[in-house]
C-alpha positions as CSV (number, residue, x, y, z in Angstrom):
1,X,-153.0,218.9,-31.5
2,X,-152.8,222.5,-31.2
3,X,-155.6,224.8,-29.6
4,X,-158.0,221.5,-29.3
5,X,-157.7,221.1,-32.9
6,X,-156.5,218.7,-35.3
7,X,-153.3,218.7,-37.8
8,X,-156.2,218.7,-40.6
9,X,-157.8,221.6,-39.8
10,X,-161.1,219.8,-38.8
11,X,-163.1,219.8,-35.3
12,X,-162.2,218.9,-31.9
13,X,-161.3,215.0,-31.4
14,X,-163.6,213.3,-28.6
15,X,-165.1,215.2,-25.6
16,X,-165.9,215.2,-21.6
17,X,-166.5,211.3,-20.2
18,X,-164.6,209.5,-22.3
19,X,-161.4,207.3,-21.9
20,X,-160.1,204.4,-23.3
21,X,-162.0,201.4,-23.5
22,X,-159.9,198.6,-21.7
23,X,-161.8,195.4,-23.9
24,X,-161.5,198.1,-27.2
25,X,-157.7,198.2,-27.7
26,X,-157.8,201.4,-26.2
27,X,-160.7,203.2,-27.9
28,X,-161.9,206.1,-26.7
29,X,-165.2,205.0,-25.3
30,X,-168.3,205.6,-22.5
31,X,-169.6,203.8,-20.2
32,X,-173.8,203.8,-19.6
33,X,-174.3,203.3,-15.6
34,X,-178.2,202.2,-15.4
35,X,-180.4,200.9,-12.6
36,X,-183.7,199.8,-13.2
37,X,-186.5,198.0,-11.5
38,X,-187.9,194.6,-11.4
39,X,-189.0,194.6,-14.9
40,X,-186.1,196.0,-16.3
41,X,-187.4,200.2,-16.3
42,X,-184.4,202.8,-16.2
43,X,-185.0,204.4,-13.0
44,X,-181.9,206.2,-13.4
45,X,-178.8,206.6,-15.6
46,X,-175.0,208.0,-15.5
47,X,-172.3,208.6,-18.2
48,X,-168.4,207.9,-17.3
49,X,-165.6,207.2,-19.0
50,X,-165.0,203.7,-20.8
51,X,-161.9,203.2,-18.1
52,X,-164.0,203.8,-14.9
53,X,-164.6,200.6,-12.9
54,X,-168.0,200.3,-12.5
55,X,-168.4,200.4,-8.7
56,X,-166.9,204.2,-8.6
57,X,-170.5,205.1,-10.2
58,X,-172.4,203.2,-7.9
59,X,-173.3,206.4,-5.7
60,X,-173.9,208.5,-8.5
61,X,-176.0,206.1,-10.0
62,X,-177.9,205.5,-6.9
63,X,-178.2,209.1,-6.4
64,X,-179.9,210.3,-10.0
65,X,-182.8,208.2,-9.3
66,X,-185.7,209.9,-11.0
67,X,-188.6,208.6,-9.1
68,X,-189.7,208.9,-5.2
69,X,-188.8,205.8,-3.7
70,X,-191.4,203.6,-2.2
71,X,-191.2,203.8,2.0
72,X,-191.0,199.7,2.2
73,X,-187.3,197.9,2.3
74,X,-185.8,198.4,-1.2
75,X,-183.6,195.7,-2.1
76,X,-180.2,196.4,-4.9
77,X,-179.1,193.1,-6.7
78,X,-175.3,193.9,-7.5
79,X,-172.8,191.1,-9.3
80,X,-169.0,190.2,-8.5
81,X,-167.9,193.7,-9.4
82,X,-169.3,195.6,-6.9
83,X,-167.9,192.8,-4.2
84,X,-165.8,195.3,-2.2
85,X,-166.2,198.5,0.4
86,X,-167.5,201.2,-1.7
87,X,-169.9,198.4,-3.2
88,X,-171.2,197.4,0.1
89,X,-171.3,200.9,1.9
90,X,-173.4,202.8,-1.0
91,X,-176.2,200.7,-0.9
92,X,-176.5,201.2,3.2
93,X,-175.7,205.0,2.6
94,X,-179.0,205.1,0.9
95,X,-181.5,203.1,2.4
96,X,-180.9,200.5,-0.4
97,X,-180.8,196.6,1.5
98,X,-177.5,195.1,-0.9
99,X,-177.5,191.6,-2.7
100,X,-174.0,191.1,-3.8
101,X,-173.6,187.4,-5.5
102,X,-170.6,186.2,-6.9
103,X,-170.8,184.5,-10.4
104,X,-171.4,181.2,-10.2
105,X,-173.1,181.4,-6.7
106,X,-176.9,180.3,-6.1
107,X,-179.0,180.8,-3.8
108,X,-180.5,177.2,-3.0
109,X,-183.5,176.3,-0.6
110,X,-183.4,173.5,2.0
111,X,-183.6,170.6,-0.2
112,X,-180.4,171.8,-2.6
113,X,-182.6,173.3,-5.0
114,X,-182.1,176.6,-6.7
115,X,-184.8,179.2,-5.2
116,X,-184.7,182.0,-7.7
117,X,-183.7,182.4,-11.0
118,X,-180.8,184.8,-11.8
119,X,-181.9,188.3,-12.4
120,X,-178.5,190.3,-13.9
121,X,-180.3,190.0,-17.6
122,X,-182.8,192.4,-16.7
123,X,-179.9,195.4,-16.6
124,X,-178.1,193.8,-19.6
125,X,-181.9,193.6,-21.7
126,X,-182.6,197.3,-20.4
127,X,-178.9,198.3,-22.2
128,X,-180.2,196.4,-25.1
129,X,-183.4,198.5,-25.4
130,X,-181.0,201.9,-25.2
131,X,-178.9,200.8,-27.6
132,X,-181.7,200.4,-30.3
133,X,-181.4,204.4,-30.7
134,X,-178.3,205.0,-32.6
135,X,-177.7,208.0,-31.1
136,X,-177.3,206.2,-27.9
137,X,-175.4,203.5,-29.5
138,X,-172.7,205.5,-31.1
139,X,-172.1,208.7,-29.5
140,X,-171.9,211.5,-31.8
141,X,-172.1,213.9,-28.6
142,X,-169.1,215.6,-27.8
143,X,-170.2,216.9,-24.3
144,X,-171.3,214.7,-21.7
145,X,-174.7,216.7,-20.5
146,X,-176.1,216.3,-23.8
147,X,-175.3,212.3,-24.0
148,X,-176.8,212.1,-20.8
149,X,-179.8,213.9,-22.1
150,X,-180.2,211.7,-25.2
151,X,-179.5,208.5,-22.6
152,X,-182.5,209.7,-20.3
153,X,-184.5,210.8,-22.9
154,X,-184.2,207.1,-24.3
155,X,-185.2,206.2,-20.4
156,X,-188.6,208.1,-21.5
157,X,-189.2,206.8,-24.4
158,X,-188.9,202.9,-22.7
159,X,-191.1,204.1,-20.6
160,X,-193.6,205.6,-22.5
161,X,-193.6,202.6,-25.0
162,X,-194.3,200.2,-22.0
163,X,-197.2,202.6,-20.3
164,X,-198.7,202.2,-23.7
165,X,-198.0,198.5,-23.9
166,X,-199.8,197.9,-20.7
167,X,-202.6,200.3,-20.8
168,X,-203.5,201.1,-24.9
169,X,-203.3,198.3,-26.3
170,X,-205.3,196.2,-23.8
């Protein structure tokens, strides 16, 4: 490429925040950081590249957190990936109490019985939800800010659909 231009005369190829997708054979690709509440609402949300491990955004994500925080303990339910220093030190940094399970773990009550059932779905059904606008699907975006935007203003709209859900249409 010459001048951020390709051989064929057309646009510039990709953009800021992307990088190759390690599961993707090497696709250029980005990665949606999200954490959300109990019920599964985007409190906040980051953009990285495809090839950044997902505890480096832990403090960001923690730190773009839209709403004021209740003053009771706030609890963080992390998986196996954040199972290291950074993904044990963030949490603490920011008043956040950290539940870091390994796959496979339980938690299980006095009798050998399970206590609680897992909760990682709620962040995977929350992606789910973002990923029903196309424009947050596939990003057409070449700069970072504005797929942020369209990733938060997604965040709004879940939000919106759900405050209508619960008071609307009762």
């Amino acid at each position: 490429m010459a001048g951020g231009r390709r051989r064929d005369g057309k646009g510039p190829v990709g953009g800021d925040a992307i990088g190759k997708n390690p599961t993707d054979r090497g696709k250029a690709g980005t990665k949606r950081s999200i954490l959300v509440d109990g019920d599964g609402g985007p409190l906040s949300a980051v953009v990285a590249g495809a090839n950044v491990n997902d505890f480096k955004l832990l403090g960001a994500t923690i730190e773009a957190v839209v709403v004021e925080r209740p003053s009771c303990e706030q609890h963080l339910c992390l998986d196996k990936g954040y199972d290291n220093p950074v993904g044990r030190r963030e949490p603490l940094a920011n008043g956040y109490v950290p539940h870091i399970r390994r796959i496979g773990e339980e938690k299980l009550d006095r009798r050998g019985r399970k206590t609680h059932k897992a909760r990682r779905w709620v962040v995977e059904r929350t992606i789910a939800w973002l990923s029903k606008c196309r424009g947050v699907l596939v990003r057409y975006e070449k700069k970072a800010a504005n797929y942020l935007g369209l990733v938060q203003w997604a965040c709004a709209l879940l939000w919106f659909r759900r405050y209508y859900r619960l008071t609307v249409l009762r």
